[in-house]
N, C-alpha and C positions, 0 to 999 in steps of 0.2 A: 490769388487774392481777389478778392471780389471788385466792385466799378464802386460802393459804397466806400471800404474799407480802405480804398485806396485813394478816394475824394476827400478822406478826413486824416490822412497822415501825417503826423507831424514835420515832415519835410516837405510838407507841400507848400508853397508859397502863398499867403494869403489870399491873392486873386483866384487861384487855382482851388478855394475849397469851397463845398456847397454849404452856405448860411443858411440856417437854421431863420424861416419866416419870423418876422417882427412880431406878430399877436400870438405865436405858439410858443417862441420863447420868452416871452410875456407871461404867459401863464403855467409855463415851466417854473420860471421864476418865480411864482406868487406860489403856485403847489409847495415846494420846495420851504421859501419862506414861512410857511403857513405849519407847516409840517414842523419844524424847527423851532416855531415858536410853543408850539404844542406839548412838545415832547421837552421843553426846559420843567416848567414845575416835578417830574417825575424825574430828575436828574441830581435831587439830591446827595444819595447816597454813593453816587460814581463822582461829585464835586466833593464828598470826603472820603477818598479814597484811601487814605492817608491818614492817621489820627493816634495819638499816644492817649489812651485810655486814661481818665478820669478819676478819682474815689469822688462818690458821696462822701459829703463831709458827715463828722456824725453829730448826732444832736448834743444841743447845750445841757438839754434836761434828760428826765427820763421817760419820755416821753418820745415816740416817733418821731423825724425830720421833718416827713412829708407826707401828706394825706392826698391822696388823689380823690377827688370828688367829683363823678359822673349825677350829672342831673337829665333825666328823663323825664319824657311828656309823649302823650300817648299820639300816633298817626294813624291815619285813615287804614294805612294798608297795614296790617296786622303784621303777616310774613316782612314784609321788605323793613319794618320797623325791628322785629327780631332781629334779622341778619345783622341789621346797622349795628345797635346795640350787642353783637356778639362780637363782632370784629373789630369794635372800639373797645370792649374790653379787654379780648386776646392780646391789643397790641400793648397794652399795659402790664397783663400777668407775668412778663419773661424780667421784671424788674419790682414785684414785691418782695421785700423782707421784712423784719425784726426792723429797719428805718423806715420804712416806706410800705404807706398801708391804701387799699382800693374799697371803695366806697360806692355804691349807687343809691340816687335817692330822687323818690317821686313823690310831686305832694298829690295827686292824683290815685284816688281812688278807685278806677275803672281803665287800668293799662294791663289788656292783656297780653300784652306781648314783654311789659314787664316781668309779670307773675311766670309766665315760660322760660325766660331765659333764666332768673332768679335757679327755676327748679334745675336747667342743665348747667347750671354756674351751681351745683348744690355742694362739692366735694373743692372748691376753687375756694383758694383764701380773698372771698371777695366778701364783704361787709353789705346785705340789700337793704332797707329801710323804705316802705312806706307811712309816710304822713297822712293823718284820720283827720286833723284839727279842723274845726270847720271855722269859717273867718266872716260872717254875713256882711260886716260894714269894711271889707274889703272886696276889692275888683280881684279876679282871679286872672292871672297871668305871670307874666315873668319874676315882676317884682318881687308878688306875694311869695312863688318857687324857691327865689335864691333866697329872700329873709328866710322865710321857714327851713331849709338847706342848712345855712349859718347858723339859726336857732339848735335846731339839733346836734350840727357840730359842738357846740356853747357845752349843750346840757349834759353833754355825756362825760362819765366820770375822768376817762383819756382821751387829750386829742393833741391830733401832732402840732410841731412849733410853724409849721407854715401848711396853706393848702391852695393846692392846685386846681381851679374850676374847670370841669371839662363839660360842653354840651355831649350828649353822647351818640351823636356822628362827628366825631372829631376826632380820632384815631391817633398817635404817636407816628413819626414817617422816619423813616431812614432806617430804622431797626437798631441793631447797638449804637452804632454812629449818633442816630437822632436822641435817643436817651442820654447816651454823654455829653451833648449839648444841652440838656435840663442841670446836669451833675455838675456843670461849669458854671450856669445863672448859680445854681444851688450854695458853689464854694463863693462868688462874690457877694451874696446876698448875705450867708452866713458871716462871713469877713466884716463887713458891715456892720451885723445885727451887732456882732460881739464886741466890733472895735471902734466904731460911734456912736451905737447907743441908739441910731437910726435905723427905724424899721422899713427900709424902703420893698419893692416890690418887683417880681419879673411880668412877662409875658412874651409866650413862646407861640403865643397862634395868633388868632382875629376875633373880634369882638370881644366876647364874655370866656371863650375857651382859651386858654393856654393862662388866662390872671394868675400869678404864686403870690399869696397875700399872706403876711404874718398874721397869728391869731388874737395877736392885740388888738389887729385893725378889723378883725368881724363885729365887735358891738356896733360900733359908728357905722359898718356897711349893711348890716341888719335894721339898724334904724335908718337908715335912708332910702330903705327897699320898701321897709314896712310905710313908713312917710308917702311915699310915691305911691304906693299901691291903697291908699287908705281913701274911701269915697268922698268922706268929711275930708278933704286935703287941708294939712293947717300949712304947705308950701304958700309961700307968697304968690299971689290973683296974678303979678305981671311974669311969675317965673316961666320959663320954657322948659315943658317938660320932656326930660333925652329918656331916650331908652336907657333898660337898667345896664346895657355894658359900658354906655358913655357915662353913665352915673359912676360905676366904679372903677373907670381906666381914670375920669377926671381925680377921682379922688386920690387916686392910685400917685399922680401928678403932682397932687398936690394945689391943683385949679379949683376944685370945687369950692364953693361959699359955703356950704354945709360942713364940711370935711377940715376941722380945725388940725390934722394932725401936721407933725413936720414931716414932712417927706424927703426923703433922699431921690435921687437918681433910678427910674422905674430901668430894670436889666431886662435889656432885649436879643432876642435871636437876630443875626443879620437877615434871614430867611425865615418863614414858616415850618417847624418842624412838628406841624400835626396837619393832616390833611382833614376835608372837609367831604364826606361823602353820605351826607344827606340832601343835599341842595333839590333834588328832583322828590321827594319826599317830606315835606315839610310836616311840620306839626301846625303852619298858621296857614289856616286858607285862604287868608288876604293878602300872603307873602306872595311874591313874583317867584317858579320856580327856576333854578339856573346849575346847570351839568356840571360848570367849572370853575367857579368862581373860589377863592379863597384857599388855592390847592398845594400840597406839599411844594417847599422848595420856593412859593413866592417871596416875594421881596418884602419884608414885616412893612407894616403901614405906619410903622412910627420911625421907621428909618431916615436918619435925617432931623429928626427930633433934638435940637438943643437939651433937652428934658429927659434924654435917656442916654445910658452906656449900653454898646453892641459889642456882645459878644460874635466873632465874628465867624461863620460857618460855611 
């Protein structure tokens, strides 16, 4: 047995073993830590190890449950904006049916990396849509995107009874596990719609991605996108203006001053079950870029919220 091997055995007496220096296992320690904290968001699907599978409920009408709505906007890097958008789509396709239908929609008319994937998504029951409309006495940006987004939801002859906003780096996480977590917001939401009369609302990710909004409540969130986005603002001079995902979580709430609806109880994941993997690829070049932020498995940011019921994951 080695002079090592035999200094750290556990019948040696305390005095008798060699200590490990004060600044090296310091930094052991913070390694270690550091590693640990990193590797939680990606732990998902091993914290539901364990899970009695789910049904979608089915719809009231005849009409689909769920519409999944990817919204694109074009990036500098062509390729890496493909990839994103393929692999945010992929994690969606293993969970369309006859209830639940997938959607991409760009109001931007110069997204080539749109027009490519569209072509290898050609045989995929995937719904693309580019918007032509042109809008001069509006600002182009988020606002204008999701009203126009809503709009066309509105106008087509079918649309499902609720739909789900996804930016499209914002992927589903967990894999079955994290979709059965949608299919449980889906059964309380539904319970609700049909046994109070109240349309309230999920949200399964961060910011604008993961919203599950009933389609009643698109006219009023279409009109407060278009309001926001309009150059003539007829918003009140001392209003503060949020981004459009705070415009629609508040409304979602039931908070907003514009947003006369009644709101129920907004249905939350205890965790994030869509990951975020555009962060270093942004579509806004005044955005800050950031690797990790917003990542599968975090802790939903309304946890803790008086204002919402957690589903818990």
């Amino acid at each position: 047995m080695s002079s090592d091997r035999i200094a750290q055995h556990p019948m040696l007496l305390d005095a008798q073993k060699h200590t490990t220096p004060p600044k090296l296992r310091a930094i052991i320690g913070t390694t270690m830590l550091a590693l640990f904290v990193i590797s939680l968001p990606y732990g998902i699907q091993h914290q539901m190890a364990t899970f009695t599978p789910t049904d979608m409920p089915p719809s009231q009408s005849t009409s689909p449950l769920l519409e999944i709505l990817i919204l694109s906007f074009p990036r500098p890097d062509v390729e890496a904006s493909k990839e994103i958008m393929a692999t945010t789509i992929n994690s969606y396709l293993p969970y369309i049916d006859s209830n639940v239908t997938l959607s991409v929609f760009t109001h931007s008319t110069t997204h080539t990396a749109f027009v490519d994937v569209r072509k290898s998504f050609a045989s995929a029951n995937v719904t693309f849509y580019t918007d032509t409309d042109q809008h001069p006495d509006h600002w182009s940006g988020q606002y204008l995107h999701i009203a126009e987004a809503f709009r066309w939801v509105l106008e087509r002859p079918t649309y499902a009874e609720w739909v789900m906003l996804v930016e499209d780096d914002f992927p589903i996480c967990g894999g079955d596990r994290g979709w059965d977590a949608v299919k449980r917001v889906m059964q309380i939401l539904e319970a609700r719609s049909a046994g109070q009369g109240i349309k309230p609302g999920g949200f399964i990710g961060t910011g604008g991605s993961g919203l599950i909004i009933h389609r009643t409540m698109l006219p009023i969130l279409t009109f407060l996108m278009r309001t926001h986005a309009e150059i003539a603002s007829k918003l009140p001079p001392a209003s503060v203006r949020r981004p459009a995902d705070l415009v629609m979580q508040d409304c979602l709430l039931g908070t907003d001053p514009l947003c006369t609806q009644e709101a129920g109880k907004l249905v939350i994941t205890s965790r994030l079950i869509m990951d975020h993997i555009g962060g270093m690829v942004t579509t806004n070049k005044n955005k800050a870029l950031n690797s990790d932020k917003w990542r599968c498995g975090w802790r939903h940011p309304f946890h803790g919220n008086t204002q919402v019921e957690v589903v818990v994951i």
